[in-house]
N, C-alpha and C positions, 0 to 999 in steps of 0.2 A: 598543755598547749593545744590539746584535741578540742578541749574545752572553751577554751579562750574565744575560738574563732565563732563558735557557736553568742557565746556572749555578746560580741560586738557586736552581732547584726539582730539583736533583741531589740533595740531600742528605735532601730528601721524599718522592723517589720510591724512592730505593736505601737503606733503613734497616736495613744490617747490626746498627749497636748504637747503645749513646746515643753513645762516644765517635767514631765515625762521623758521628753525624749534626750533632756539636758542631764537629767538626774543617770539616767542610761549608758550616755558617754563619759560622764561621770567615774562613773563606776567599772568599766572597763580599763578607763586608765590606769585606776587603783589595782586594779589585778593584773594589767601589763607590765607595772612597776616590783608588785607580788613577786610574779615570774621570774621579771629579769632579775631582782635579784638573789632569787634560789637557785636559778642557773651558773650566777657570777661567784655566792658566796658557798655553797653544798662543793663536797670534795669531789674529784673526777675520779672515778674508779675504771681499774686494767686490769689484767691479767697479774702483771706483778706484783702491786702493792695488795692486793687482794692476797697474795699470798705470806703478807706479813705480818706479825704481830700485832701492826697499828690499825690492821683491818676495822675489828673493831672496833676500835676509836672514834676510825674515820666514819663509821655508820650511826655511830650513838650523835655525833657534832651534827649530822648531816638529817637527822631524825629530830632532835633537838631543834636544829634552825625549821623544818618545816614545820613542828608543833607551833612555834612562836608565832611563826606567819599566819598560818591557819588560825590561830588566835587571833589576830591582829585584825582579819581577814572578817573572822564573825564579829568581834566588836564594834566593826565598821557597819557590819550589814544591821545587826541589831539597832544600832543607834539609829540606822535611816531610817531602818522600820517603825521605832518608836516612834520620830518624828511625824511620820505619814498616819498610825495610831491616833497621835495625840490630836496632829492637825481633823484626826475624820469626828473624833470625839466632841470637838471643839466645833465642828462644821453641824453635825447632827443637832447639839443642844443649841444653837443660834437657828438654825431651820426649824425644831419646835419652835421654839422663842416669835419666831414670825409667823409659822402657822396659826400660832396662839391670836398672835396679835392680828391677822390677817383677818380671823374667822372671828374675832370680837367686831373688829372694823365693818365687815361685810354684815354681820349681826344691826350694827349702829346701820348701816345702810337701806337693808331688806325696813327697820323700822323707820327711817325719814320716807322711804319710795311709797312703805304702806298707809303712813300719815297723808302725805300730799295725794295719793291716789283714792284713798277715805275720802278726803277733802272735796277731790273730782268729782267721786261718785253719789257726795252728797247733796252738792249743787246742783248734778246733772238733776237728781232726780227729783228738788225744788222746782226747776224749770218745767219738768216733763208735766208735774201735778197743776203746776200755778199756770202753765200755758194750758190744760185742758180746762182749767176753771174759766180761762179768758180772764183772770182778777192780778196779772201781773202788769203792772204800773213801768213808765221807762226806767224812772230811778233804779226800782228793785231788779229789773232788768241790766243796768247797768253793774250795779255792786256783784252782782252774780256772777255776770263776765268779767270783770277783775280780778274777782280772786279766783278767779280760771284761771287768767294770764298767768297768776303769782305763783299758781299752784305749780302748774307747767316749764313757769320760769325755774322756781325751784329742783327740779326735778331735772329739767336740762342740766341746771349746774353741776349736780351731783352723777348723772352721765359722766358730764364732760371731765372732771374731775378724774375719774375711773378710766378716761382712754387716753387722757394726758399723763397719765403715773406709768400706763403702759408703755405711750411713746417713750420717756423717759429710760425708762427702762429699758426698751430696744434701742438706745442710740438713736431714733430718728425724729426728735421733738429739734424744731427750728422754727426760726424768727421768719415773719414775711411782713420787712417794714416800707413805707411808704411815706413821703412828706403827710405832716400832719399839722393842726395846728391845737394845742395838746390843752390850750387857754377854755376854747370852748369846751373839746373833749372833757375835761375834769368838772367842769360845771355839770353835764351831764352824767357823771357819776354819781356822783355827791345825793342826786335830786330821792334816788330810792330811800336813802337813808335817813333823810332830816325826818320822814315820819317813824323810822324805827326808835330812833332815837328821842324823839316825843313821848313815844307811846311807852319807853322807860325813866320818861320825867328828866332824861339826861340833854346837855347845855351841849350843842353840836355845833362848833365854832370852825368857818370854814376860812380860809386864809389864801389866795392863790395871785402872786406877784403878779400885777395887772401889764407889766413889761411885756408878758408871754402872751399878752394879746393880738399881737402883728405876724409873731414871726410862724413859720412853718419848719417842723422839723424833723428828720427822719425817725420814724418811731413805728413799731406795732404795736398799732395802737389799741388793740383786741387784747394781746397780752400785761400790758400796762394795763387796762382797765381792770383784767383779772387779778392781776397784783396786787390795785388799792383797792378791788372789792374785799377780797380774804381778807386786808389786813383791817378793814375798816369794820368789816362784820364782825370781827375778832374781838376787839375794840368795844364793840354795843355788846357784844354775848357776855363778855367777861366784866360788864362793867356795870353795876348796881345802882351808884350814885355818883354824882357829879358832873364829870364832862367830856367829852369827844374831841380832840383838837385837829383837824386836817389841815397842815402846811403846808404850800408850794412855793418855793424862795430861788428867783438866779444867783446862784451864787457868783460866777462870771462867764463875761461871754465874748468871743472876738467875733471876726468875720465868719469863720469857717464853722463854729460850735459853740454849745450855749451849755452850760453845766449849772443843772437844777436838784437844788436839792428837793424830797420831797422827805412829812413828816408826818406821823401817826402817832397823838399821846393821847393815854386814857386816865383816867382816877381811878381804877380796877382796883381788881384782885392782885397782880404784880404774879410774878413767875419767880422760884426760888433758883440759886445757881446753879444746884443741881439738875432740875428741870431743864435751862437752857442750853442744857448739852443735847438734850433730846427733843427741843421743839418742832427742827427743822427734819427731823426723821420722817419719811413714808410711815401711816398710818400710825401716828404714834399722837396720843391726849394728853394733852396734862388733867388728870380729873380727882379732884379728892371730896371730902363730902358737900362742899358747896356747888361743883361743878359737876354732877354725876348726871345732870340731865343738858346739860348745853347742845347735845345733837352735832352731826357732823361728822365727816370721816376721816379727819384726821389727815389729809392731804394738801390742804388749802396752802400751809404754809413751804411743806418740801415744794410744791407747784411754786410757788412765789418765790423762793430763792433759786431754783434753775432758772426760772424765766429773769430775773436780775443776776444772775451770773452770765447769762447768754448775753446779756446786752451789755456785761463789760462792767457788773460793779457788784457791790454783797449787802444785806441787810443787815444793818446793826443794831442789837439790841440793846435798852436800858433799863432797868425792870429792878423794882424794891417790891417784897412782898406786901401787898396791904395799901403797899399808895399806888403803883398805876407804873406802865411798860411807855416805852418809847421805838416805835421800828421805825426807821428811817435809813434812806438810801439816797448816793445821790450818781445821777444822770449825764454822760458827756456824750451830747446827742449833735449831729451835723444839722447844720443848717440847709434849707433853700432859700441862696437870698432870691432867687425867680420871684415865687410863691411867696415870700415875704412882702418883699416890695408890691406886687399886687394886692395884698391882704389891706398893707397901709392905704393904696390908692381907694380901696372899694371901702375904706372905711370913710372916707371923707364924702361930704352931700356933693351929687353933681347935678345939677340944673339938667333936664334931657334937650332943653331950648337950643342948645348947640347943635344939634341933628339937621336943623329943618337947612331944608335944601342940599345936602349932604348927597352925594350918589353913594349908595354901599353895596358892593356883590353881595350875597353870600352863597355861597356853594353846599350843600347839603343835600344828601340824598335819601333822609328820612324824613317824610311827610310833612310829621308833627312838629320836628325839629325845625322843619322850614315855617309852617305857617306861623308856628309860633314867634319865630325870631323874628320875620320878616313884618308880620302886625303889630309888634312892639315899638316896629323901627318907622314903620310908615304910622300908626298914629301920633308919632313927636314929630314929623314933618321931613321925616328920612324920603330919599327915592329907592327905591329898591330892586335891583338887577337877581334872577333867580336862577342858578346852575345845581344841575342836580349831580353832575358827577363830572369831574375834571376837565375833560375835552369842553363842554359847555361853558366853563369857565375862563379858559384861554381863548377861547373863541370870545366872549362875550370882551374881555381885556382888549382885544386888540380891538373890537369895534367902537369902544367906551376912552377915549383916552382921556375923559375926566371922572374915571371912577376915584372915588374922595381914599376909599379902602375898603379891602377883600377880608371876608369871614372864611375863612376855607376848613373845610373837613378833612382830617387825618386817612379815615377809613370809609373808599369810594368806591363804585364798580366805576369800568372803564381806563380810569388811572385815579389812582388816589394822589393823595395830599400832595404827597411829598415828591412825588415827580409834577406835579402842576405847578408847586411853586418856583420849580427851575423855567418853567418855560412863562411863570409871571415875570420873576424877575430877569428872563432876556429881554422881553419887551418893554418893561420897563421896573428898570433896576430900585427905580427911587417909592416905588408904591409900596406903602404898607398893608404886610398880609401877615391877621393874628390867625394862630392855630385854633381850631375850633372843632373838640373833641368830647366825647364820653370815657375816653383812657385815661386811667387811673396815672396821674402824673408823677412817675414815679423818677429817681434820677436818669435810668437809661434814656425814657422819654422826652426827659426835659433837655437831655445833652441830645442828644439827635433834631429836634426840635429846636436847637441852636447850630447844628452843623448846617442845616440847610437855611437857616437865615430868616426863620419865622421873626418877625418884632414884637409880639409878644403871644399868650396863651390864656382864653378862655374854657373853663373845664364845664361841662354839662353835666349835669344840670347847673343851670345858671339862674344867680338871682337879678331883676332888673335892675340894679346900682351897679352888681360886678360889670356890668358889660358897658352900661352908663361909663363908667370908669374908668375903663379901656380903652375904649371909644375915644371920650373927652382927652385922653393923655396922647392916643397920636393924631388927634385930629385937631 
């Protein structure tokens, strides 16, 4: 019992983790249980029966039940031990096992960082020789700085790759999405690879539902790009002869979301079933003797499936050894109808002949921002009224009471946007005033940018049709 008390408060004072401190009380229980009942079941000895015959008896039954307990007692404690044994046994050859595989990965690494940094050091010093001759031509000047770029590009990825594993790792890898419009974005993926793809004689057929041309959609779109690069590089590394297939298909779409499937098929190598329990592993290859030089560190794809689990979906594989893989995933991405509907307007031609004689504010407090807008506007025959920060603007409004409509800027000294447009529309409620910004128009923006009664949203940089287009719809 002296003991006991000592027990309980082991697992209080030594708080390695929870399941530590679980296993701790635990185990107290068991010997409170012990206790009570050697207390309840052991004979009570006095003065009298002590002096009777059955004395003994009573000491052999009483000696006997505590052997058993105490038995019972180590059985228990040996098994936990075994288990915490076996589990450390089990935990040490999985920690080789990654060591192993870490310090091969990091081995594959130091050799791509020393390739592309060869690469550097051998262009740098083509230039250094060929500019001291004065015999370097623009062409060869140019080829030189590309495969800089490439070199470099290269070599960021594989960075990046290395501090994204970590994020992951510590819990703090997340999405930072923004309306996108994903039609263009994936054109510009695609464009690095048609010459990789060439250059292994392979059929690189790009496929991308022309629907997803309008609309804008919430996406990170940085992450998505990383997504179908790994998978698409994947694709060319592993694939000899044949074809490359990139899919992008709406599967359906309402008002609020649009659900795209997107698709990677190759004519490869194929992955066997075994393999596809471990593709998605940190640093882990598939390599046998065809694939013993492909390069890479073996991340590309655990990075591609957390970043498609964060957004709410999972890659699924198809893969026959010998014919060719299938990764596809698919996408329930929200809409902006805002940003949609503008995408549609600035796609249509708009004559700028509608301008002339137009009075337009526009309120801008940055230089460039100004002259440029305002010389766009004034040579198609626009009038043009110039505030460079709020107060200007209210002011200019109430002097003006046939301004046609207001450009107004977000972010102003003096008072910005969003309190000018309260004191536009006191003085007059029916004038249209589009927001006119360089902020990333993300939902918070666009819902606030409706509370106060903006009529519509040009983002900066701006092309001259988008504004065209704008223009021409509330004018």
């Amino acid at each position: 019992m002296y003991n006991y008390a000592l027990l309980c408060t082991i697992p209080f004072i030594i708080r390695r983790n929870r399941n530590y401190l679980i296993n701790g009380v635990v185990l107290a229980l068991i010997t409170f249980v012990f206790t009570t009942l050697s207390l309840i079941l052991s004979p009570q000895y006095n003065i009298k029966n002590l002096l009777t015959e059955a004395a003994n008896d009573k000491l052999l039954s009483n000696s006997l039940i505590t052997f058993i307990l105490f038995l019972a007692f180590a059985f228990i404690m040996i098994a936990a031990f075994n288990n915490v044994i076996t589990a450390l046994i089990k935990a040490k050859i999985n920690a080789n096992k990654q060591k192993d595989t870490k310090t091969r990965v990091l081995s594959n690494l130091g050799h791509e960082l020393r390739t592309q940094l060869s690469s550097i050091h051998g262009i740098t010093q083509l230039l250094l020789v060929q500019n001291e001759k004065g015999s370097m031509s623009k062409q060869t000047f140019s080829d030189y700085t590309d495969t800089l770029e490439l070199c470099s590009k290269q070599m960021l990825f594989l960075v990046d790759d290395i501090l994204d594993i970590h994020k992951i790792e510590s819990g703090n890898f997340n999405l930072n999405c923004k309306p996108e419009n994903i039609y263009g974005l994936l054109h510009q993926v695609v464009i690095p690879f048609k010459n990789k793809a060439e250059g292994k004689n392979l059929i690189f057929d790009v496929s991308i539902d022309p629907i997803l041309k309008n609309d804008y959609l919430d996406i990170d779109s940085s992450r998505l790009t990383q997504v179908l690069q790994n998978l698409i590089s994947n694709a060319i590394k592993y694939t000899d002869n044949g074809f490359i297939k990139f899919t992008v298909k709406m599967e359906s779409e309402n008002e609020e979301e649009s659900s795209i499937i997107f698709s990677i098929k190759d004519s490869g190598m194929g992955i066997s079933n075994e393999n596809l329990l471990k593709i998605f592993d940190s640093f882990q290859q598939i390599r046998d003797k065809d694939t013993a030089n492909v390069g890479g560190t073996g991340l590309g794809l655990s990075i591609s499936k957390t970043i498609i689990e964060k957004m709410g979906s999972q890659i699924n594989v198809n893969s026959i050894e010998s014919v060719g893989s299938d990764f596809n995933f698919t996408l329930k991405l929200k809409k902006v109808p805002y940003l949609s509907q503008q995408n549609k307007d600035n796609n249509l031609q708009v004559s700028p002949s509608f301008l002339k004689g137009k009075k337009i504010l526009v309120t801008e407090d940055n230089k460039i921002s100004m002259l440029y807008a305002s010389k766009l506007l004034e040579k198609n025959g626009a009038i043009v009224l110039k505030a460079y920060n709020g107060v200007e603007a209210v002011e200019l409004v109430e002097a003006n009471a046939d301004i046609s409509i207001v450009l107004l800027d977000l972010e102003m000294p003096v008072m910005n946007g969003f309190t000018t447009i309260q004191h536009i529309k006191e003085i007059n409620n029916s004038l249209k005033v589009i927001a006119f910004t360089a902020n990333i128009p993300d939902f918070g923006l666009l819902n606030r940018i409706s509370k106060f009664h903006f009529d519509d949203f040009l983002a900066k940089p701006f092309k001259n049709d988008n504004m065209f287009s704008i223009l021409n719809k509330h004018l």
